[in-house]
N, C-alpha and C positions, 0 to 999 in steps of 0.2 A: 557170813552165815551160809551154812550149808540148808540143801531141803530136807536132809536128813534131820537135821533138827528142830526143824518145823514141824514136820512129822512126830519126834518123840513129843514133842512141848503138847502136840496135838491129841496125845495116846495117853497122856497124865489123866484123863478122865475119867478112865477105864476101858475094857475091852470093846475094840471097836473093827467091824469091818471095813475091807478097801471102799464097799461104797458109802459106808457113812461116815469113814475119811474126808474124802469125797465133799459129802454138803457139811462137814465143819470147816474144811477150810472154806468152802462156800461163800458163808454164813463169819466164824468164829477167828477163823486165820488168814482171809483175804486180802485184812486191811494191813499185815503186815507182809507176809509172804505170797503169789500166785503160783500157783502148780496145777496144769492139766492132770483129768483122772490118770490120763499112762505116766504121766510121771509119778503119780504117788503111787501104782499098782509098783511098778518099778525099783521105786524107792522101798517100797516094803518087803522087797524078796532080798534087797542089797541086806538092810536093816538088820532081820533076818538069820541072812545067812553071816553077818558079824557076829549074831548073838545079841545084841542089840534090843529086840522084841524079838517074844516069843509067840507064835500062830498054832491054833488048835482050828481042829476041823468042827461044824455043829451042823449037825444033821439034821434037814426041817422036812416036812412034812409038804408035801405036796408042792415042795419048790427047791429047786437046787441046794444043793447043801454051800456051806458059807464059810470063809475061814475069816478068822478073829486074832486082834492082835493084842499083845501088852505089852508094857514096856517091861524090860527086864533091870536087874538092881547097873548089869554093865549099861544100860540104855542111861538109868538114872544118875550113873560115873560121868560117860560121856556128858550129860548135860551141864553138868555140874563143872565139868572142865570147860563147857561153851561157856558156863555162864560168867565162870571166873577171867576167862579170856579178856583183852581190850574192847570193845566194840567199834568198828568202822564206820567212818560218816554217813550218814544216807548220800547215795547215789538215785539221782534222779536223769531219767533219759525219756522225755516225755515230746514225742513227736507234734503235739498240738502244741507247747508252748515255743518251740523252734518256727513254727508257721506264724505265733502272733509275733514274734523276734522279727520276722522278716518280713508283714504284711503292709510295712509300707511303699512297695513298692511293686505288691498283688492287689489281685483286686478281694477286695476282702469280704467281699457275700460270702464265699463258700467258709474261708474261719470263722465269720459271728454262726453262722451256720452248724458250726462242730464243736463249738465253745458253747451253743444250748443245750445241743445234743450232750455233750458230758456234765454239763450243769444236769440235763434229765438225770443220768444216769447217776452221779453224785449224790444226788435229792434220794432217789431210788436205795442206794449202798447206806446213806447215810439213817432212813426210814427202817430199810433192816436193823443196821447198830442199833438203833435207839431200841427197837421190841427184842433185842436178842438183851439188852441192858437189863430189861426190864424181868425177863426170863430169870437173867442170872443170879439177881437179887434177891427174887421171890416175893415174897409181901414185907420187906425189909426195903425202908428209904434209903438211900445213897449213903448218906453217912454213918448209918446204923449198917449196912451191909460195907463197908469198906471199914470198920473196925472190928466188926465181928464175923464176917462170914468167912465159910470156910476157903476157899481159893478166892482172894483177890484177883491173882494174875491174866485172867482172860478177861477178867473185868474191869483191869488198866490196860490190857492193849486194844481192846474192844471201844474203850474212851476215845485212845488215842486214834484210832481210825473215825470215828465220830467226828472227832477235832478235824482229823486230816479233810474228810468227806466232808464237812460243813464248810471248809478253808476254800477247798477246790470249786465248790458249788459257787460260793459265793465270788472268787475270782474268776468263772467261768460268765459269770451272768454281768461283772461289771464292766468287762471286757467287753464285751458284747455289746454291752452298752454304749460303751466309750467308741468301738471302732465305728457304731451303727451311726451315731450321731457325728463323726468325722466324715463319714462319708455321707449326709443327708449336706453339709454344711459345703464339702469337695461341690455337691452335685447342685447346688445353689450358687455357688460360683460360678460356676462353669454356665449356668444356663443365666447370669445376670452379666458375663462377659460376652457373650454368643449375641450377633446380632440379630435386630428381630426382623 
């Protein structure tokens, strides 16, 4: 997948500025795609000048004037050929679980230490889903809004980052656990082998 099509799948909502681009993928598209503001200012000029969306200028009042984007019917082509396409496996390259791969042979305070730290920040990602769930629903429970509401689809990838965010949180936090008490159990040996 390209970020180009992050972007449209992102623009299906309606006309929307680079920066409130910006706090949907924030918020809406983080948990599948990440893309810095200059990449998606960027990607919107590419977009664009395909013909892809299309940008209007909106002239405000006592604040910089704003350009807005849409997706156009060729944006709605393209996606429709991503969507038909195969789908590639998830690739995962995640530098803290390469550090728990190899902490047995580190000292391992500092990974229980980064493995809470992202369990916070998890808890954190995952606390958004849930209220951005609840947004998209409206006053419609779960399964009365996934059979009758209007867009599902941000409301199954929006799950599925849920899922993801709840997965990591809690493999974050077990971990942690597990290393903390190997080494409480290391440091009990060590000091009942140690002469007194």
């Amino acid at each position: 997948m390209a970020l180009r099509h992050a972007v449209l799948a992102a623009l299906l909502d309606g006309e929307h500025s680079g920066y409130q681009l910006t706090k949907i993928f924030d918020v809406g598209v983080s948990n599948f795609w990440y893309a810095a503001p200059q990449q998606l200012y960027s990607e919107l000029t590419r977009l664009e000048s395909d013909g892809l969306i299309s940008g209007r200028e909106v002239v405000q009042r006592g604040r910089p004037n704003k350009r807005v984007f849409t997706v156009t019917r060729a944006g709605i082509d393209e996606l429709a050929a991503f969507a038909a396409a195969p789908g590639r496996p998830l690739l995962i390259r995640d530098d803290l679980a390469v550090k728990v791969h190899a902490v047995d042979l580190l000292d391992p305070a500092p990974v229980i230490e980064q493995l809470r730290e992202r369990a916070r920040e998890a808890a954190a990602k995952l606390a958004l889903f849930e209220r951005t769930l609840v947004h998209l629903r409206g006053e419609l429970d779960e399964e009365s809004f996934l059979r009758h509401g209007d867009r599902v689809g941000p409301y199954l990838s929006c799950l599925a980052g849920c899922r993801l965010e709840r997965e990591m949180r809690d493999w974050c936090l077990s971990t942690a656990r597990t290393l903390g008490e190997r080494a409480a159990r290391a440091r009990i040996r060590t000091a009942e082998g140690s002469p007194e």
